[in-house]
C-alpha positions as protocol buffer text, in pm:
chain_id: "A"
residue {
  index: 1
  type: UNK
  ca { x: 0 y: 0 z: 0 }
}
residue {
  index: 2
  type: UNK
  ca { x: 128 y: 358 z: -97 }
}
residue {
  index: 3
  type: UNK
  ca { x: 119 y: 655 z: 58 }
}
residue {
  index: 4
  type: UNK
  ca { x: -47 y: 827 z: -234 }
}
residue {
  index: 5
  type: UNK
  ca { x: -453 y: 894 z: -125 }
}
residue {
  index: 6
  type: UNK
  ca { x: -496 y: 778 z: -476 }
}
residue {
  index: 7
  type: UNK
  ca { x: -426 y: 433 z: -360 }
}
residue {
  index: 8
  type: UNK
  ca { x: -725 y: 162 z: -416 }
}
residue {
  index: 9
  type: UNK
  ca { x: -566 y: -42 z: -133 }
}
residue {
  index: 10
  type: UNK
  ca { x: -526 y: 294 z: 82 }
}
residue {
  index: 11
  type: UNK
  ca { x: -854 y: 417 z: 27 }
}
residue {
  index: 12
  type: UNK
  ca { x: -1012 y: 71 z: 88 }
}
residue {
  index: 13
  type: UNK
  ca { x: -880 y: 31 z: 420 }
}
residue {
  index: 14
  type: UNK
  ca { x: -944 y: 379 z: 516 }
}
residue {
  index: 15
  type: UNK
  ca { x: -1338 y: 258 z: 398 }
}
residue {
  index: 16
  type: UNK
  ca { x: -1344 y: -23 z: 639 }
}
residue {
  index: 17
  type: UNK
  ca { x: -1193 y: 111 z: 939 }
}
residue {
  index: 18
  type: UNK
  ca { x: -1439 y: 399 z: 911 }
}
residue {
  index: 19
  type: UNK
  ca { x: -1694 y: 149 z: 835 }
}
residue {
  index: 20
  type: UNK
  ca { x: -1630 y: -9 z: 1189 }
}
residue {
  index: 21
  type: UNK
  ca { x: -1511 y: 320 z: 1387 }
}
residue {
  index: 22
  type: UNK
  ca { x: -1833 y: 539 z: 1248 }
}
residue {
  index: 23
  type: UNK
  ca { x: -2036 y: 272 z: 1536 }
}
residue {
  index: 24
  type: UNK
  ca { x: -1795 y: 366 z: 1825 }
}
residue {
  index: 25
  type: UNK
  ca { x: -1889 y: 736 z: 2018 }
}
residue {
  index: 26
  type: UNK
  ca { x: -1570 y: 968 z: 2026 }
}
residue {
  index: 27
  type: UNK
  ca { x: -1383 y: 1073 z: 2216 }
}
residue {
  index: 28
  type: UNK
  ca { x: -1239 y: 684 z: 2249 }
}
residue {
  index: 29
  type: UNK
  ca { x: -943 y: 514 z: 2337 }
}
residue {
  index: 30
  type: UNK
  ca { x: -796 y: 297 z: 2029 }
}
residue {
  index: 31
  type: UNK
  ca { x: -915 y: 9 z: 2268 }
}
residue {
  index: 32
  type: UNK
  ca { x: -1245 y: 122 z: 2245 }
}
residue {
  index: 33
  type: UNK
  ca { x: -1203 y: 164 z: 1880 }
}
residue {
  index: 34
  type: UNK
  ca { x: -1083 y: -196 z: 1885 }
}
residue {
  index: 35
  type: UNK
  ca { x: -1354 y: -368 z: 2089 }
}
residue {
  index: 36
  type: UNK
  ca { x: -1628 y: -188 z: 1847 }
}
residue {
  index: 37
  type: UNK
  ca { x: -1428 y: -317 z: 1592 }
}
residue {
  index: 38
  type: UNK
  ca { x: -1397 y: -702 z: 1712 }
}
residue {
  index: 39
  type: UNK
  ca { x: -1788 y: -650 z: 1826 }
}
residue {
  index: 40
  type: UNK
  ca { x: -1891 y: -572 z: 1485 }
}
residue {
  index: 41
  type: UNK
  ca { x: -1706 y: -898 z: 1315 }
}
residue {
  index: 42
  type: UNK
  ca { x: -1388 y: -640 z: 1168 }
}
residue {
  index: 43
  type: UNK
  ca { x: -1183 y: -761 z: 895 }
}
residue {
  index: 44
  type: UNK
  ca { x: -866 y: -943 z: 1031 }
}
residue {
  index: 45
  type: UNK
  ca { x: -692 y: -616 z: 814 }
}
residue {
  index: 46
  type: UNK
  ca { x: -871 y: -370 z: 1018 }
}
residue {
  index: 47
  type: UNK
  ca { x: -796 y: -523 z: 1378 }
}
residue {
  index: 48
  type: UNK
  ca { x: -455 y: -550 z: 1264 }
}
residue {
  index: 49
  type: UNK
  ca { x: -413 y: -158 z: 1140 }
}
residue {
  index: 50
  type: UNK
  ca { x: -567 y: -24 z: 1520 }
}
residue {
  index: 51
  type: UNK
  ca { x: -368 y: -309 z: 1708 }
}
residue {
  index: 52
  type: UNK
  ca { x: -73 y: -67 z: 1625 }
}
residue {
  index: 53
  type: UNK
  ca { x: -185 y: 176 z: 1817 }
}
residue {
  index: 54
  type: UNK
  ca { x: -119 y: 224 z: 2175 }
}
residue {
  index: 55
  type: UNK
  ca { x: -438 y: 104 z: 2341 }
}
residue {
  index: 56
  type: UNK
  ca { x: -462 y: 411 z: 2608 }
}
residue {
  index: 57
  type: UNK
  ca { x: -432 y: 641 z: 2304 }
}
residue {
  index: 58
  type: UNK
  ca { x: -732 y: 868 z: 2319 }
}
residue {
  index: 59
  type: UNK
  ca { x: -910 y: 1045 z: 1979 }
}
residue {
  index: 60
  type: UNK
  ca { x: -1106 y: 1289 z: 1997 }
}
residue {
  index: 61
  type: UNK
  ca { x: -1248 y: 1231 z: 1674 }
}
residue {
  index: 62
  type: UNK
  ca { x: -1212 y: 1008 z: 1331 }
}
residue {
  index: 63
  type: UNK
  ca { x: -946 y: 1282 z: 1222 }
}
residue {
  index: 64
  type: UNK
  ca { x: -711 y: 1224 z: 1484 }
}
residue {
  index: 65
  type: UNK
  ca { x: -786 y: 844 z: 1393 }
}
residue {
  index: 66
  type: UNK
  ca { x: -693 y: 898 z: 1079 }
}
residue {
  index: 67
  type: UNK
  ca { x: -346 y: 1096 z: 1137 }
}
residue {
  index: 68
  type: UNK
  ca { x: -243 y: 814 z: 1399 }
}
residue {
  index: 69
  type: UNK
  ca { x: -284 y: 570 z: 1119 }
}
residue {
  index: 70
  type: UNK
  ca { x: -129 y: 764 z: 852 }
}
residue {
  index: 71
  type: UNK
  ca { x: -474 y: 773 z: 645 }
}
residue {
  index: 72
  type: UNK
  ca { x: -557 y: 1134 z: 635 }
}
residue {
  index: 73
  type: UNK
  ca { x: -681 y: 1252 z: 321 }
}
residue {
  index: 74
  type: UNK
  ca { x: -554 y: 1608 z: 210 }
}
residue {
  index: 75
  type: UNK
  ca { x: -763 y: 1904 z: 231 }
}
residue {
  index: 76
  type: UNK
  ca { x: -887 y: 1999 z: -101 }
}
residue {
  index: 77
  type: UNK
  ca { x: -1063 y: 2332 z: -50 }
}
């Protein structure tokens, strides 16, 4: 997978981790994140991408999700 927001793979896996964390309320620990995640029968690939983060990590939103995991997309306005 590429660092590129262009990227199929990058973009898919940014669509099912938000497909999983859009059922969790923020803020949330990446735990949290995780159990909603495992609750809601996650993709091994998504358990696997918010394993790596540290567990007491708290977001305050997707955003900050999505910088922890290297998946932000660009402002384009």
């Amino acid at each position: 997978m590429g660092d590129d927001e262009r990227d199929p793979d990058r973009r898919e896996l940014r669509a099912r981790i938000g497909q999983q964390v859009s059922l969790a309320t923020f803020p949330a620990t990446a735990e949290q994140l995780l159990e909603v995640a495992r609750r809601g029968d996650a993709p091994d690939e998504v358990l696997d991408e918010l394993g790596t983060l540290e567990p007491e990590r708290s977001f305050a939103n997707a955003r900050e999700l999505w910088q922890a995991l290297g998946l932000e997309v660009e402002e384009r306005f």
